[in-house]
N, C-alpha and C positions, 0 to 999 in steps of 0.2 A: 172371638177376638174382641167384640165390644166389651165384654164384662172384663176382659184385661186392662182395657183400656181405661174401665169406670173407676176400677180397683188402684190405676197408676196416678187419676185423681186425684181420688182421697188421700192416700198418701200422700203427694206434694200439698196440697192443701192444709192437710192436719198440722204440719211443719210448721204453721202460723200461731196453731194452740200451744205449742209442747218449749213455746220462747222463742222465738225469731230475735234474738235482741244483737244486733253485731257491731263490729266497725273495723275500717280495715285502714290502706289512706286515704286517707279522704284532703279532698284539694281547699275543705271550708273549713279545715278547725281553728279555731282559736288558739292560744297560749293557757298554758294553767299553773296550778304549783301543787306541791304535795300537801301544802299547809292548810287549804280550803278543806272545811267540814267535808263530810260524804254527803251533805242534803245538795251541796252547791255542788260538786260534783255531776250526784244525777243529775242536776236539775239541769246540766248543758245538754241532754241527750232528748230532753222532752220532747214534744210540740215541733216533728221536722217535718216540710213538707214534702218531704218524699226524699226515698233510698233505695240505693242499686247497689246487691254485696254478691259477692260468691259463697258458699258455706260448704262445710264438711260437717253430716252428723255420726259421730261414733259411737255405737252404742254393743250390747251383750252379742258377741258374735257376728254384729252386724254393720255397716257403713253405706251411707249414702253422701253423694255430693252433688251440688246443682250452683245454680245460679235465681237470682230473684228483684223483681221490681216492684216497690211499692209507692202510692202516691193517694192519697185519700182515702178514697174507699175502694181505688184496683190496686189490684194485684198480679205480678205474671210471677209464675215458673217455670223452670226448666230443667230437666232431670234427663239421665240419661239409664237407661234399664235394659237389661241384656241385648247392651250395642243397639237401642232405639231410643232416639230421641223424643220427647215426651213433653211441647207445652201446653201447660194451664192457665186460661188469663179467668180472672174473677171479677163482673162489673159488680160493683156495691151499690149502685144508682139503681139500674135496674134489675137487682140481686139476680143473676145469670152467673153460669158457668160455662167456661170452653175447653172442652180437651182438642190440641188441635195437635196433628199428626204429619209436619212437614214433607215427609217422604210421601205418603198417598195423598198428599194437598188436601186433605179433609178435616172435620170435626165434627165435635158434636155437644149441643148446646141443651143446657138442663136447667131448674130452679138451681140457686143458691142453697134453700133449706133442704132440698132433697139432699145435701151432703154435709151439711155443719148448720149448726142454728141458725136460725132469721136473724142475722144482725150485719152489719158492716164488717169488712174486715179489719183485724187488728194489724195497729203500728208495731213497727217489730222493737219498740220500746215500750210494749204492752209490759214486760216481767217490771222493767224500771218503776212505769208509774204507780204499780202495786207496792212497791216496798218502801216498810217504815224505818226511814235512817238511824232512828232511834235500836232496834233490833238488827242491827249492819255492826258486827266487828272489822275495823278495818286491819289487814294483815302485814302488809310492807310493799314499799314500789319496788317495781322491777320493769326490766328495760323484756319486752314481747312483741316480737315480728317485728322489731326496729322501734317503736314507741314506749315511751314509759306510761306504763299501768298501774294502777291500786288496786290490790288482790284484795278484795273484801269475801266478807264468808258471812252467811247465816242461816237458820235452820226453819225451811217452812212449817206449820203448825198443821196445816191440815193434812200432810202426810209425811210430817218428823226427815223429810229427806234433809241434806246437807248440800247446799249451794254454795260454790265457790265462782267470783266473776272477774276475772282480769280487765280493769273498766280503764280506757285512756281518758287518761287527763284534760287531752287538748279538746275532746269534743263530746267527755260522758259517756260512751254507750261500752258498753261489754266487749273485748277483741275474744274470749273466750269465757266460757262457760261450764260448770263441773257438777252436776247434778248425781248425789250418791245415793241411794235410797236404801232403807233399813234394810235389806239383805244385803246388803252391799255392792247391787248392781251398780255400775256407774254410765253415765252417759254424756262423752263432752262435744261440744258445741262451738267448732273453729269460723271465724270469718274473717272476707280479708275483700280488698280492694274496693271498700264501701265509695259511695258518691252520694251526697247530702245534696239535695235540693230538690224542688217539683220537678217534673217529669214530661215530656211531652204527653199527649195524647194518644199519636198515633202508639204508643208502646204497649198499651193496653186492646188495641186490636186486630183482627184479622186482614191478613194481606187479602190485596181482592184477588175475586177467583176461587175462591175456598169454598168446596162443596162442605154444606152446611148440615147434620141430621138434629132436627130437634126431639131431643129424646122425650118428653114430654108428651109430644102430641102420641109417637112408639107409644108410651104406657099407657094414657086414654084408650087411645083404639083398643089395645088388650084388654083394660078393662072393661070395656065395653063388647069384647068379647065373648066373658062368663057365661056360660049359662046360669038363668034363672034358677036360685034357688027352690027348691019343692017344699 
C-alpha cells in the first residue's frame, strides 16, 4: 500500500515538470487587445504570486484530472485514483514532501530530492518564461471557455515537438495547451477556474491530528540494516 501511495506522488508532482501553465476565470485580470506583441502578452502572465486552477491532462490512451495550489515555493495537489482521494503538499523551504491520505488521516513525509531535483518548485508559468517571442507564430483569436484567446504555435528544438497554447488576453497565461510530438502522440493540457493571487498559509499544510510516517528515518533504519559486506 505505501509504494502506491509513493508511485501516486510522483505522479502528481511530475505534473509540474511536464507544463503546469493554465488560467481559467480568474477574478484579477486585466483588459488587453489582440493588437499587443506576443512578448506583452506573455509578459501579463509572469511573476504571479500564487495560483489556484483545476486541470484536465489528456494524453495516448490516458486522462487524469485534479486540482492545484501554488504560491512560492509550495505546492498542493489533489488527484483522485481509483475512487481515492490523494493529496500532495510540497514545502520548498524546507524541501519536504507530504502524501496525505484524508480517509485513514494519515501521511507520509519524505525529502524533496528523493522525488524530483533539489530545487524549489516551478510556477506554473515555468513553459511562459522559457519562450522566445521571437520563435512564437501567432495563429488567430478565438473566443475558448468564454474568454478570447491567441492560439500561438511553435516548435521546441530540443525535442522537434509542436506546441499549440490558447493564451487569454486579459491575464497571459495558457487556458489550453497541444503538445504533438514527432510520432504524432499528442497530449492537451485543459485549465479552468484559475484564481491569481498569494495564498494563505494554512493551504500548504496538514490538518492537525494527522498521523505523520517520516519515510526517511523507514529508509535509514533499512539501511542500516544491510549486513556487512565480506
Amino acid at each position: 500500500m505505501k509504494k502506491t501511495l509513493i508511485l501516486l506522488l510522483v505522479a502528481s508532482l511530475l505534473l509540474l515538470v511536464i507544463g503546469l501553465t493554465g488560467c481559467g476565470k480568474t477574478e484579477t485580470a486585466s483588459s488587453g487587445g489582440s493588437d499587443e506583441s506576443v512578448a506583452d502578452l506573455l509578459a501579463k502572465g509572469k511573476n504571479n504570486p500564487g495560483m489556484a486552477f483545476d486541470y484536465v491532462v489528456t494524453a495516448k490512451a490516458a486522462q487524469m484530472s485534479g486540482k492545484m495550489w501554488i504560491s512560492g515555493k509550495n505546492m498542493k495537489s489533489e488527484i483522485t485514483v481509483q475512487g481515492q482521494r490523494m493529496i500532495s503538499i510540497v514545502d520548498g523551504v524546507d524541501n519536504v514532501a507530504y502524501m496525505y491520505n484524508p480517509e485513514q488521516n494519515s501521511a507520509m513525509k519524505m525529502p524533496l530530492n528523493n522525488i524530483k531535483s533539489n530545487k524549489s518548485v516551478d510556477a506554473p508559468d515555468k513553459e511562459i518564461q522559457g519562450m522566445d517571442p521571437a520563435q512564437i507564430t501567432a495563429l488567430e483569436t478565438v473566443t475558448y471557455d468564454g474568454a478570447e484567446c491567441r492560439v500561438l504555435s511553435l516548435k521546441r528544438p530540443v525535442d522537434q515537438s509542436e506546441v499549440k497554447l490558447w493564451v487569454r488576453e486579459d491575464c497571459g497565461i495558457p487556458v489550453r495547451t497541444e503538445v504533438t510530438e514527432p510520432s504524432g502522440d499528442k497530449t492537451v493540457v485543459e485549465y479552468k477556474n484559475l484564481v491569481i493571487g498569494a495564498l494563505p498559509a494554512e493551504t500548504f499544510t496538514l490538518p492537525a491530528g494527522v498521523q505523520v510516517t517520516d519515510m526517511s528515518q523507514i529508509m535509514k533504519q533499512m539501511g542500516n540494516s544491510q549486513p556487512p559486506n565480506n
